[in-house]
Backbone atoms as SQL, in Angstrom:
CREATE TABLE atoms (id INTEGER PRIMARY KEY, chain TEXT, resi INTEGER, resn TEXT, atom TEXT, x REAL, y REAL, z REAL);
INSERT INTO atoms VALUES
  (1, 'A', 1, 'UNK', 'N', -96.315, 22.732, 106.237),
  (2, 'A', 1, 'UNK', 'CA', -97.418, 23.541, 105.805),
  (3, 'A', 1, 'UNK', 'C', -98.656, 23.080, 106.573),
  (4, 'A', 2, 'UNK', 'N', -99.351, 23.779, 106.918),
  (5, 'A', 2, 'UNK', 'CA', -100.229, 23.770, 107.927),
  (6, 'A', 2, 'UNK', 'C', -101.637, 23.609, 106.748),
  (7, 'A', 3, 'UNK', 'N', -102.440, 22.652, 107.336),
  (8, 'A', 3, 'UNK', 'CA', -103.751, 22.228, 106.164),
  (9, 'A', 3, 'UNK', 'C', -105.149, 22.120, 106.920),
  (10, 'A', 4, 'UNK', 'N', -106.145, 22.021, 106.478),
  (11, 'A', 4, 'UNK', 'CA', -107.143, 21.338, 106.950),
  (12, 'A', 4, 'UNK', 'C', -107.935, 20.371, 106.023),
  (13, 'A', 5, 'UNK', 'N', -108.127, 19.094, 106.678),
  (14, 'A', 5, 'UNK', 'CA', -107.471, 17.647, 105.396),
  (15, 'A', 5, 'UNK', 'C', -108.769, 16.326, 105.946),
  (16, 'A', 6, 'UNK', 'N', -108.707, 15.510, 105.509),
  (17, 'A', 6, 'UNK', 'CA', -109.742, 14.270, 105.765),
  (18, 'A', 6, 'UNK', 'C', -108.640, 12.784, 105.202),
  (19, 'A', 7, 'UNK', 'N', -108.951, 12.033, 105.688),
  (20, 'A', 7, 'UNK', 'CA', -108.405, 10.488, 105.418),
  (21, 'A', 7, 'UNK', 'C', -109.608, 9.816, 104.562),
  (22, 'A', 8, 'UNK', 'N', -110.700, 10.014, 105.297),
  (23, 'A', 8, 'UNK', 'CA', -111.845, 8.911, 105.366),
  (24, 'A', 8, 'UNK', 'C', -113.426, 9.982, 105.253),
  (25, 'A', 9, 'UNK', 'N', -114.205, 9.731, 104.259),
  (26, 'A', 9, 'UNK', 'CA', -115.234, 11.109, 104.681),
  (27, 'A', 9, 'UNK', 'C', -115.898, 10.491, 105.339),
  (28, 'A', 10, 'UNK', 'N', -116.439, 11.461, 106.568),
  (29, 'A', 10, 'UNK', 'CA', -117.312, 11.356, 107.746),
  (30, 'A', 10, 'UNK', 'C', -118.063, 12.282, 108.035),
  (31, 'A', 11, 'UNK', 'N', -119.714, 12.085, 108.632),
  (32, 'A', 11, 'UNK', 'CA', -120.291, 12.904, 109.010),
  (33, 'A', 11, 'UNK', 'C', -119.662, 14.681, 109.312),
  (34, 'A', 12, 'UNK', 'N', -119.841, 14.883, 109.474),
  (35, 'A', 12, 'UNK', 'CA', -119.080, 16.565, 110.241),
  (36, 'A', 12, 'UNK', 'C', -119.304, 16.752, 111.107),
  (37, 'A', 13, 'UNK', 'N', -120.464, 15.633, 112.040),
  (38, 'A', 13, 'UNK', 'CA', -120.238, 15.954, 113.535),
  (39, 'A', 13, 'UNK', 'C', -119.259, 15.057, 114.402),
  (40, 'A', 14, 'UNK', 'N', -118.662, 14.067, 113.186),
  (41, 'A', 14, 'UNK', 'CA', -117.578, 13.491, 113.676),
  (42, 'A', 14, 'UNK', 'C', -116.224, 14.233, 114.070),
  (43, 'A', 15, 'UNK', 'N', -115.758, 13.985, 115.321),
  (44, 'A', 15, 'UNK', 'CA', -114.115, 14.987, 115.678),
  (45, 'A', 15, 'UNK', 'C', -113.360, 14.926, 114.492),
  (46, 'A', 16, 'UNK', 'N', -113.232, 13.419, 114.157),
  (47, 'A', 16, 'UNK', 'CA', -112.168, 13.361, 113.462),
  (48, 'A', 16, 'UNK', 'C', -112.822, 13.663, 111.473),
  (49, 'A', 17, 'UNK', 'N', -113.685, 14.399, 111.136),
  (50, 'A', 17, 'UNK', 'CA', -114.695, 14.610, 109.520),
  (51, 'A', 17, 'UNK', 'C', -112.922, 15.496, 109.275),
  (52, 'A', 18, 'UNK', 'N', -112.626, 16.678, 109.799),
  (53, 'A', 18, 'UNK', 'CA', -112.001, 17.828, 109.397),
  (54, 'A', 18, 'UNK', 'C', -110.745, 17.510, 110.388),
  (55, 'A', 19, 'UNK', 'N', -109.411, 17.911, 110.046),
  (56, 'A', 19, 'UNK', 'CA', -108.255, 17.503, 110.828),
  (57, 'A', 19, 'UNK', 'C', -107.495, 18.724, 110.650),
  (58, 'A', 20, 'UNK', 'N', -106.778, 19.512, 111.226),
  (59, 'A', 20, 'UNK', 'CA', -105.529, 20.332, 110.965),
  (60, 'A', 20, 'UNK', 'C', -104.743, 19.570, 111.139),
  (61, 'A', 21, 'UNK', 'N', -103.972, 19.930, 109.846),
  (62, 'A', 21, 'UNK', 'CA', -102.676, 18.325, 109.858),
  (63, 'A', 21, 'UNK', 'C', -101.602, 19.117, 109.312),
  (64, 'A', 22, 'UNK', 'N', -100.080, 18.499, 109.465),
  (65, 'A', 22, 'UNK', 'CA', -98.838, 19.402, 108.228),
  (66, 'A', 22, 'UNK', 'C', -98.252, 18.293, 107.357),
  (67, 'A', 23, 'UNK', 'N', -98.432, 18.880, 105.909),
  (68, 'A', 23, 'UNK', 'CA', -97.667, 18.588, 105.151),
  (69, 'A', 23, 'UNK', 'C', -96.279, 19.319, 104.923),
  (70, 'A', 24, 'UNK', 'N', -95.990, 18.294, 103.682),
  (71, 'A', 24, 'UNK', 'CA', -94.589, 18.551, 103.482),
  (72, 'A', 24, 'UNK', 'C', -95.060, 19.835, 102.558),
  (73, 'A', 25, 'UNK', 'N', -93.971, 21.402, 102.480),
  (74, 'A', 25, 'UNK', 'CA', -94.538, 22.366, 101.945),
  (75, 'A', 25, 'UNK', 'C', -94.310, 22.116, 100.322),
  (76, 'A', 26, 'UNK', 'N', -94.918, 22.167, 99.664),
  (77, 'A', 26, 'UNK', 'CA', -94.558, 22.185, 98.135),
  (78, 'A', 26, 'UNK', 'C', -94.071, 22.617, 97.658),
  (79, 'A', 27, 'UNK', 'N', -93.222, 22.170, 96.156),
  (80, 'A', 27, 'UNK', 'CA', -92.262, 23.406, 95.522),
  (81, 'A', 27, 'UNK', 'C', -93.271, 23.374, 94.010),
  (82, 'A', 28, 'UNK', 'N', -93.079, 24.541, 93.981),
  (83, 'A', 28, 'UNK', 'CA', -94.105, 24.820, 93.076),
  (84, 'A', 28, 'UNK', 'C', -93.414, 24.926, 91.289),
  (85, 'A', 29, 'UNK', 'N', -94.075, 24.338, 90.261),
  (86, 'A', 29, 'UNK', 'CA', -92.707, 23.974, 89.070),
  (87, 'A', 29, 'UNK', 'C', -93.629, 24.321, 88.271),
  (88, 'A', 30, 'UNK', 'N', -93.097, 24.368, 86.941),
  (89, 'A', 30, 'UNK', 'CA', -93.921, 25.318, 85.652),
  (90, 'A', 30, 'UNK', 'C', -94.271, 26.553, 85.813),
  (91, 'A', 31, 'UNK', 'N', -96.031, 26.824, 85.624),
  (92, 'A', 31, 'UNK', 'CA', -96.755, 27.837, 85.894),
  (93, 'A', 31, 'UNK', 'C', -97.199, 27.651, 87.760),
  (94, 'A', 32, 'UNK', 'N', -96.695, 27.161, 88.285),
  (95, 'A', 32, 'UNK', 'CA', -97.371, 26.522, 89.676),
  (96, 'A', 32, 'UNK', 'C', -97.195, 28.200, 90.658),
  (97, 'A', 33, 'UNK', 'N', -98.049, 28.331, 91.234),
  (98, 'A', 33, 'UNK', 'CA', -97.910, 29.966, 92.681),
  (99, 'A', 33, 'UNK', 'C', -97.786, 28.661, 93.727),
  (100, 'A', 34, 'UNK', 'N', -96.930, 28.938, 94.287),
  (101, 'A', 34, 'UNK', 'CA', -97.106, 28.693, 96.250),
  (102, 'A', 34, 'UNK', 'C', -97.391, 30.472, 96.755),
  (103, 'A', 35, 'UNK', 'N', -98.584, 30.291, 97.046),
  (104, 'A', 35, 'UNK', 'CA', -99.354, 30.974, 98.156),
  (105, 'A', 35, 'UNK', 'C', -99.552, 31.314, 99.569),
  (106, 'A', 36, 'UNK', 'N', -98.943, 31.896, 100.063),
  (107, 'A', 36, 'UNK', 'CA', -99.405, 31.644, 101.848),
  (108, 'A', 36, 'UNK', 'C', -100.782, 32.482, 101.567),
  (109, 'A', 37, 'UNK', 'N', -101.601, 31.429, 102.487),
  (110, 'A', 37, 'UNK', 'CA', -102.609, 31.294, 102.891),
  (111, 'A', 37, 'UNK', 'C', -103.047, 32.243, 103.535),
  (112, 'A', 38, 'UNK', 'N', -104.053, 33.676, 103.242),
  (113, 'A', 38, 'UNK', 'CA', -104.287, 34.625, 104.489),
  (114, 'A', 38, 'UNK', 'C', -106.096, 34.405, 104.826),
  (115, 'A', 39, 'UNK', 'N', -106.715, 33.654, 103.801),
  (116, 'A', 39, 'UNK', 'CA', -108.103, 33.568, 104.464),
  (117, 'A', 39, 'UNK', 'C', -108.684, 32.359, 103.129),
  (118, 'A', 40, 'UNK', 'N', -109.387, 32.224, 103.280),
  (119, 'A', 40, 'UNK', 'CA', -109.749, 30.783, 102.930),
  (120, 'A', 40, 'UNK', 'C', -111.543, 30.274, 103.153),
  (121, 'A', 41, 'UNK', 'N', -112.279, 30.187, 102.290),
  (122, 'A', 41, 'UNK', 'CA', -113.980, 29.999, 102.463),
  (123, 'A', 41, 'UNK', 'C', -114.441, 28.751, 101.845),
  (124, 'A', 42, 'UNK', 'N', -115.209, 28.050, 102.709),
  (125, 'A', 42, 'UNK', 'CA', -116.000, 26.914, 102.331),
  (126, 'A', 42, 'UNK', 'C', -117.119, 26.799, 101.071),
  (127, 'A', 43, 'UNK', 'N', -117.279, 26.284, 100.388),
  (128, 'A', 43, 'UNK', 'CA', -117.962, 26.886, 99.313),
  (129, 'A', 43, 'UNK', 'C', -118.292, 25.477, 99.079),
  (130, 'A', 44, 'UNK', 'N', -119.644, 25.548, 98.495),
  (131, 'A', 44, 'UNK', 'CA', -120.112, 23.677, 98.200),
  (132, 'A', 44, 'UNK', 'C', -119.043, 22.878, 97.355),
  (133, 'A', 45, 'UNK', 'N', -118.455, 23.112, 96.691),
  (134, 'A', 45, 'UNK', 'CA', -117.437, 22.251, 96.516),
  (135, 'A', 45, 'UNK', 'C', -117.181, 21.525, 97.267),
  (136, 'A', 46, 'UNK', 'N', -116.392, 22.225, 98.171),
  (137, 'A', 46, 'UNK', 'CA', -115.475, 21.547, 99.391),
  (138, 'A', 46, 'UNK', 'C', -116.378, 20.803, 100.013),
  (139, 'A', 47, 'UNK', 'N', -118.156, 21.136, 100.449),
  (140, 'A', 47, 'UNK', 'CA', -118.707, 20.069, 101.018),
  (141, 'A', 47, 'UNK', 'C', -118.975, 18.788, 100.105),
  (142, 'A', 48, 'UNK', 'N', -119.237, 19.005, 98.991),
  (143, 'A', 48, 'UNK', 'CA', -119.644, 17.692, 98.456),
  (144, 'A', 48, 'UNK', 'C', -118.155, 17.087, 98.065),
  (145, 'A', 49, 'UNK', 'N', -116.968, 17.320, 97.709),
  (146, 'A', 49, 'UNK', 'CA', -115.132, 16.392, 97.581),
  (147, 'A', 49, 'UNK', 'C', -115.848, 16.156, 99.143),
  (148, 'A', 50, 'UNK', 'N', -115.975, 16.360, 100.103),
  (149, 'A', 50, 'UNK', 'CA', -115.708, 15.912, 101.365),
  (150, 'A', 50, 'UNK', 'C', -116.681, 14.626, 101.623),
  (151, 'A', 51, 'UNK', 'N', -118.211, 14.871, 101.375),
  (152, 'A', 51, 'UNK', 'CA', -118.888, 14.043, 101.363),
  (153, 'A', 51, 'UNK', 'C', -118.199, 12.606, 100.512),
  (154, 'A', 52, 'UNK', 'N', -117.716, 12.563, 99.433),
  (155, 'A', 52, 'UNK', 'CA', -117.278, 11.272, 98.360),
  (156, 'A', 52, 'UNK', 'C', -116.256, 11.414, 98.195),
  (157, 'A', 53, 'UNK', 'N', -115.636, 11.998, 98.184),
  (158, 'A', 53, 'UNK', 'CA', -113.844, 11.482, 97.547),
  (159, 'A', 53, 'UNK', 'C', -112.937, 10.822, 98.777),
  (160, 'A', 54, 'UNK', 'N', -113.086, 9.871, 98.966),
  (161, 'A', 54, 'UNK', 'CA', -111.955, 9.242, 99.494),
  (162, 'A', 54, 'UNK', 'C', -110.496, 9.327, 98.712),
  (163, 'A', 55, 'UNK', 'N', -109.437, 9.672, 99.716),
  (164, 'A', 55, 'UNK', 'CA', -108.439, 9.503, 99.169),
  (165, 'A', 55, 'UNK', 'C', -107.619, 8.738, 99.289),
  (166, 'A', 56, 'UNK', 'N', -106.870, 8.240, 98.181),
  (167, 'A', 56, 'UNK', 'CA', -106.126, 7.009, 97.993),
  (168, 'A', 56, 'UNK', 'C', -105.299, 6.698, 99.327),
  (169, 'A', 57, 'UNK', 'N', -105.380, 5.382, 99.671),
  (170, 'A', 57, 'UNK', 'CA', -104.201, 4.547, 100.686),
  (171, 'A', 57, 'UNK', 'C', -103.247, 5.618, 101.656),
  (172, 'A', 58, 'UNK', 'N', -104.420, 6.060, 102.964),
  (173, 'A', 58, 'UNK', 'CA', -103.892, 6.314, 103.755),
  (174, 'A', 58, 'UNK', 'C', -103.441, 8.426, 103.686),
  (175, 'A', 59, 'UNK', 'N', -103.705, 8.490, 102.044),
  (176, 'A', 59, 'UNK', 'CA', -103.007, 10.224, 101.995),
  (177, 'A', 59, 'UNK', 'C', -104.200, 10.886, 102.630),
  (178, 'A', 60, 'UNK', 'N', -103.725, 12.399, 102.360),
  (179, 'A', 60, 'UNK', 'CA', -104.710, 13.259, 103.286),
  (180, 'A', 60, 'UNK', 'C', -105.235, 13.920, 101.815),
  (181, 'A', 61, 'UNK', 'N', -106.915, 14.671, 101.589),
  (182, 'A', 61, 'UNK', 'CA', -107.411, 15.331, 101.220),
  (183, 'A', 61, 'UNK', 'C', -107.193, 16.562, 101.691),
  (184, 'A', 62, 'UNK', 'N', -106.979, 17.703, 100.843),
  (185, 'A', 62, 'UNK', 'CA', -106.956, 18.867, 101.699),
  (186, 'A', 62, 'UNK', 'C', -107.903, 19.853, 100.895),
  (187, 'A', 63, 'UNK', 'N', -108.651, 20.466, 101.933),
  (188, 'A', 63, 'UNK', 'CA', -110.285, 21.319, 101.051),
  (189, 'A', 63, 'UNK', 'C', -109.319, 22.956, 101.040),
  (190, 'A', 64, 'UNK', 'N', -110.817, 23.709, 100.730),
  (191, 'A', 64, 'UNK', 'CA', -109.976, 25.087, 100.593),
  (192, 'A', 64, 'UNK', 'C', -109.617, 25.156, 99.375),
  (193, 'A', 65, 'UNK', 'N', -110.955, 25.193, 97.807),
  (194, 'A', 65, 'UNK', 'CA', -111.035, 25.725, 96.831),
  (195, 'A', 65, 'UNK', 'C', -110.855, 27.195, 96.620),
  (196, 'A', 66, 'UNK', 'N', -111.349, 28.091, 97.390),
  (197, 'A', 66, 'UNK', 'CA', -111.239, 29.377, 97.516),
  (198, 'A', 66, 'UNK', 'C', -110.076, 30.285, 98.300),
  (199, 'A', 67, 'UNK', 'N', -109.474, 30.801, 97.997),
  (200, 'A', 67, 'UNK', 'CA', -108.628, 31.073, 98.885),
  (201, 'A', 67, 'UNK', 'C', -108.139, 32.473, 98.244),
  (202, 'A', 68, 'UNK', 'N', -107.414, 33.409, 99.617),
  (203, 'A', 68, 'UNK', 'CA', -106.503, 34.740, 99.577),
  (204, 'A', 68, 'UNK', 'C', -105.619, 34.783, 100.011),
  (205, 'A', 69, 'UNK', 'N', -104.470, 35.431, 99.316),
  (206, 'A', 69, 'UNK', 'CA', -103.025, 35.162, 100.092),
  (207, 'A', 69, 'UNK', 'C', -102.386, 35.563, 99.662),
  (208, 'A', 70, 'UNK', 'N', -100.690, 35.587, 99.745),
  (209, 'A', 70, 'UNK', 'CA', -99.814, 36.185, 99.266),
  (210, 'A', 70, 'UNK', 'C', -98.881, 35.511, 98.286),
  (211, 'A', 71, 'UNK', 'N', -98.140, 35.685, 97.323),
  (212, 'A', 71, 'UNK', 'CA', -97.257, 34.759, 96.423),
  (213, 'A', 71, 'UNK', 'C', -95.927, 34.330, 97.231),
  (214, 'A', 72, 'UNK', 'N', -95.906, 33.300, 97.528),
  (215, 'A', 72, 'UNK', 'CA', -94.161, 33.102, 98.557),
  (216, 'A', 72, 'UNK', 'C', -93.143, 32.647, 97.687),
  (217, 'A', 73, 'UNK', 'N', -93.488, 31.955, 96.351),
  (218, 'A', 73, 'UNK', 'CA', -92.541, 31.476, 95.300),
  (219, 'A', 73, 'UNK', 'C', -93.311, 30.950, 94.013),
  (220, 'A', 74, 'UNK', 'N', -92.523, 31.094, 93.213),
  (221, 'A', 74, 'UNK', 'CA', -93.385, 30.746, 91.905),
  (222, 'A', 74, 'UNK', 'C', -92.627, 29.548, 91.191),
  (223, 'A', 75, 'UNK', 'N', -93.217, 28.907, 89.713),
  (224, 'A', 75, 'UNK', 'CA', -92.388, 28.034, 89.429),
  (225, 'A', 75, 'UNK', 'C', -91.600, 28.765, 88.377),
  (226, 'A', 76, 'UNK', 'N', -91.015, 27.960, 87.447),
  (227, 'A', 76, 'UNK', 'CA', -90.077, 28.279, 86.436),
  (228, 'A', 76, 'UNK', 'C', -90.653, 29.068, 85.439),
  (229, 'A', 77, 'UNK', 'N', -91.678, 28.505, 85.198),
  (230, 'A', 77, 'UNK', 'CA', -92.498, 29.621, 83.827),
  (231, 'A', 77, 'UNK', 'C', -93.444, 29.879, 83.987),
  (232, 'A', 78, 'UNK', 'N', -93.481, 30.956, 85.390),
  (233, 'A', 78, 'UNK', 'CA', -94.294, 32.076, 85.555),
  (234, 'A', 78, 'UNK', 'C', -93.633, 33.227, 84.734),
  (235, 'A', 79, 'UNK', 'N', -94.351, 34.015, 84.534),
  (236, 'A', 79, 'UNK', 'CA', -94.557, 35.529, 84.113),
  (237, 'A', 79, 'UNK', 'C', -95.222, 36.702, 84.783),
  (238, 'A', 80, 'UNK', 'N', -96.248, 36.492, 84.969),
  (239, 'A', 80, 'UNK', 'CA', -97.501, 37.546, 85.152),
  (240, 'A', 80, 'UNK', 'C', -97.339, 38.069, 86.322),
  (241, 'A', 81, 'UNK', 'N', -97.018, 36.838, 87.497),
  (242, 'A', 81, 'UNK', 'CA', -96.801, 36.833, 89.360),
  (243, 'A', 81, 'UNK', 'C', -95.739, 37.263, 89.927),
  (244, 'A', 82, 'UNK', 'N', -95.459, 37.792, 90.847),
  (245, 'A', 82, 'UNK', 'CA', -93.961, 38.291, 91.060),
  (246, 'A', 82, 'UNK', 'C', -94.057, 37.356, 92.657),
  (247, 'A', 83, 'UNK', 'N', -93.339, 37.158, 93.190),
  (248, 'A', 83, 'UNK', 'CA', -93.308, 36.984, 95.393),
  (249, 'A', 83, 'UNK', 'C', -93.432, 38.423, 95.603),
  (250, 'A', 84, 'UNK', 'N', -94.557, 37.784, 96.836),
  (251, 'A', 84, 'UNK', 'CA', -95.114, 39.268, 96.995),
  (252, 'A', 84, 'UNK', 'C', -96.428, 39.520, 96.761),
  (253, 'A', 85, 'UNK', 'N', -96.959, 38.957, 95.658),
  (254, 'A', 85, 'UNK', 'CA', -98.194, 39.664, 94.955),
  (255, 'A', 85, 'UNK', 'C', -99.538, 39.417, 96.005),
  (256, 'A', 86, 'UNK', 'N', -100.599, 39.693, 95.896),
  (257, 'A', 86, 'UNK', 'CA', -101.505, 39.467, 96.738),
  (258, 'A', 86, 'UNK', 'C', -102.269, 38.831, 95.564),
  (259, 'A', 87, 'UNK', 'N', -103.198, 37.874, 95.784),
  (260, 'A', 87, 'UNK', 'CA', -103.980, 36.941, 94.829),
  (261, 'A', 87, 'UNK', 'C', -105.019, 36.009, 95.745),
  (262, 'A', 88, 'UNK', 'N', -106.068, 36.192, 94.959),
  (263, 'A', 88, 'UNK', 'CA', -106.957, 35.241, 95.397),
  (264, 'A', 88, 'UNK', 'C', -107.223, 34.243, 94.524),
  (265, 'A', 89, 'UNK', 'N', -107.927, 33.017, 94.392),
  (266, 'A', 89, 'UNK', 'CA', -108.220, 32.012, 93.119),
  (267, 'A', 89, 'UNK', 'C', -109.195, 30.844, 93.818),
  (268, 'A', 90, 'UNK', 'N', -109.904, 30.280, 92.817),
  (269, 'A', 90, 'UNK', 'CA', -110.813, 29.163, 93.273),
  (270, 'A', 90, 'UNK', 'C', -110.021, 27.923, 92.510),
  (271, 'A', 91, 'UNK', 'N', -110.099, 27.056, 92.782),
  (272, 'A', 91, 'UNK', 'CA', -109.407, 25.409, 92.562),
  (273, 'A', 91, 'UNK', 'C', -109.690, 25.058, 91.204),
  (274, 'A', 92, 'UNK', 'N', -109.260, 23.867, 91.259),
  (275, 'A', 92, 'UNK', 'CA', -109.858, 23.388, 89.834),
  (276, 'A', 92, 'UNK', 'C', -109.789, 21.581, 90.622),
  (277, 'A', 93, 'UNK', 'N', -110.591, 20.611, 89.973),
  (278, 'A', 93, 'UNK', 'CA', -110.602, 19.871, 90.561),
  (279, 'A', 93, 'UNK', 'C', -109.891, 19.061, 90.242),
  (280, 'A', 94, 'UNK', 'N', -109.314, 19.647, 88.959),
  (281, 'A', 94, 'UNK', 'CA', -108.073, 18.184, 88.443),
  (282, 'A', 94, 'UNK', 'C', -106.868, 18.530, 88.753),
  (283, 'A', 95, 'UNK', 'N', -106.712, 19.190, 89.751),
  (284, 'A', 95, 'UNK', 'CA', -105.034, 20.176, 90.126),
  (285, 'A', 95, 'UNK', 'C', -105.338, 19.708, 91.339),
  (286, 'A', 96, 'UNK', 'N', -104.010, 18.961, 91.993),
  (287, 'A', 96, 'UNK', 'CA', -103.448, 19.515, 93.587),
  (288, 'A', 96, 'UNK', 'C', -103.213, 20.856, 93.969),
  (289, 'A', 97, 'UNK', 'N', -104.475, 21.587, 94.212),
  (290, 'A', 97, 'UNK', 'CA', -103.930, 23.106, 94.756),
  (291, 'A', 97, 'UNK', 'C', -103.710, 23.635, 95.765),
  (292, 'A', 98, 'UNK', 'N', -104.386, 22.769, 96.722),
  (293, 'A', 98, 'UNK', 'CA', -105.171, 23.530, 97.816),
  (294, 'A', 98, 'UNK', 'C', -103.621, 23.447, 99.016);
């Protein structure tokens, strides 16, 4: 899965502040959407997690609270979503979403 992620926060005129990096793709369980990604907006959130949140020993941060896209798989106890659906959503900060 293709991301755009941080190790360490850094200025933003640093090369390395913002990285396109791949993770492993997620499987998504419970109520969880896996989403492909069709557009995606910066929104102060994402600047200020970037400014302070270091993330733990070496993992990657990945920004991209806002996002549009398509449903590619759902978890076990969805309902509402079908694969397929078109959906947009903003993050939450206590969820791995992005």
């Amino acid at each position: 899965m293709r991301a755009v992620g941080y190790q360490t926060p850094l200025p933003i005129e640093n090369p390395a502040s913002l990285q396109d990096i791949d993770l492993q793709k997620p499987v998504p369980a419970g109520r969880d959407l896996l989403v492909e990604i069709k557009a995606v907006s910066v929104n102060p959130v994402d600047t200020k997690v970037r400014r302070s949140a270091t993330p733990e020993g070496g993992q990657w941060r990945v920004l991209g609270w806002d996002a549009a896209g398509v449903i590619v798989a759902t978890g076990p106890d969805v309902t509402d979503f079908s694969i397929g659906d078109e959906v947009f959503y903003a993050g939450a900060l206590d969820a791995e979403i992005s």
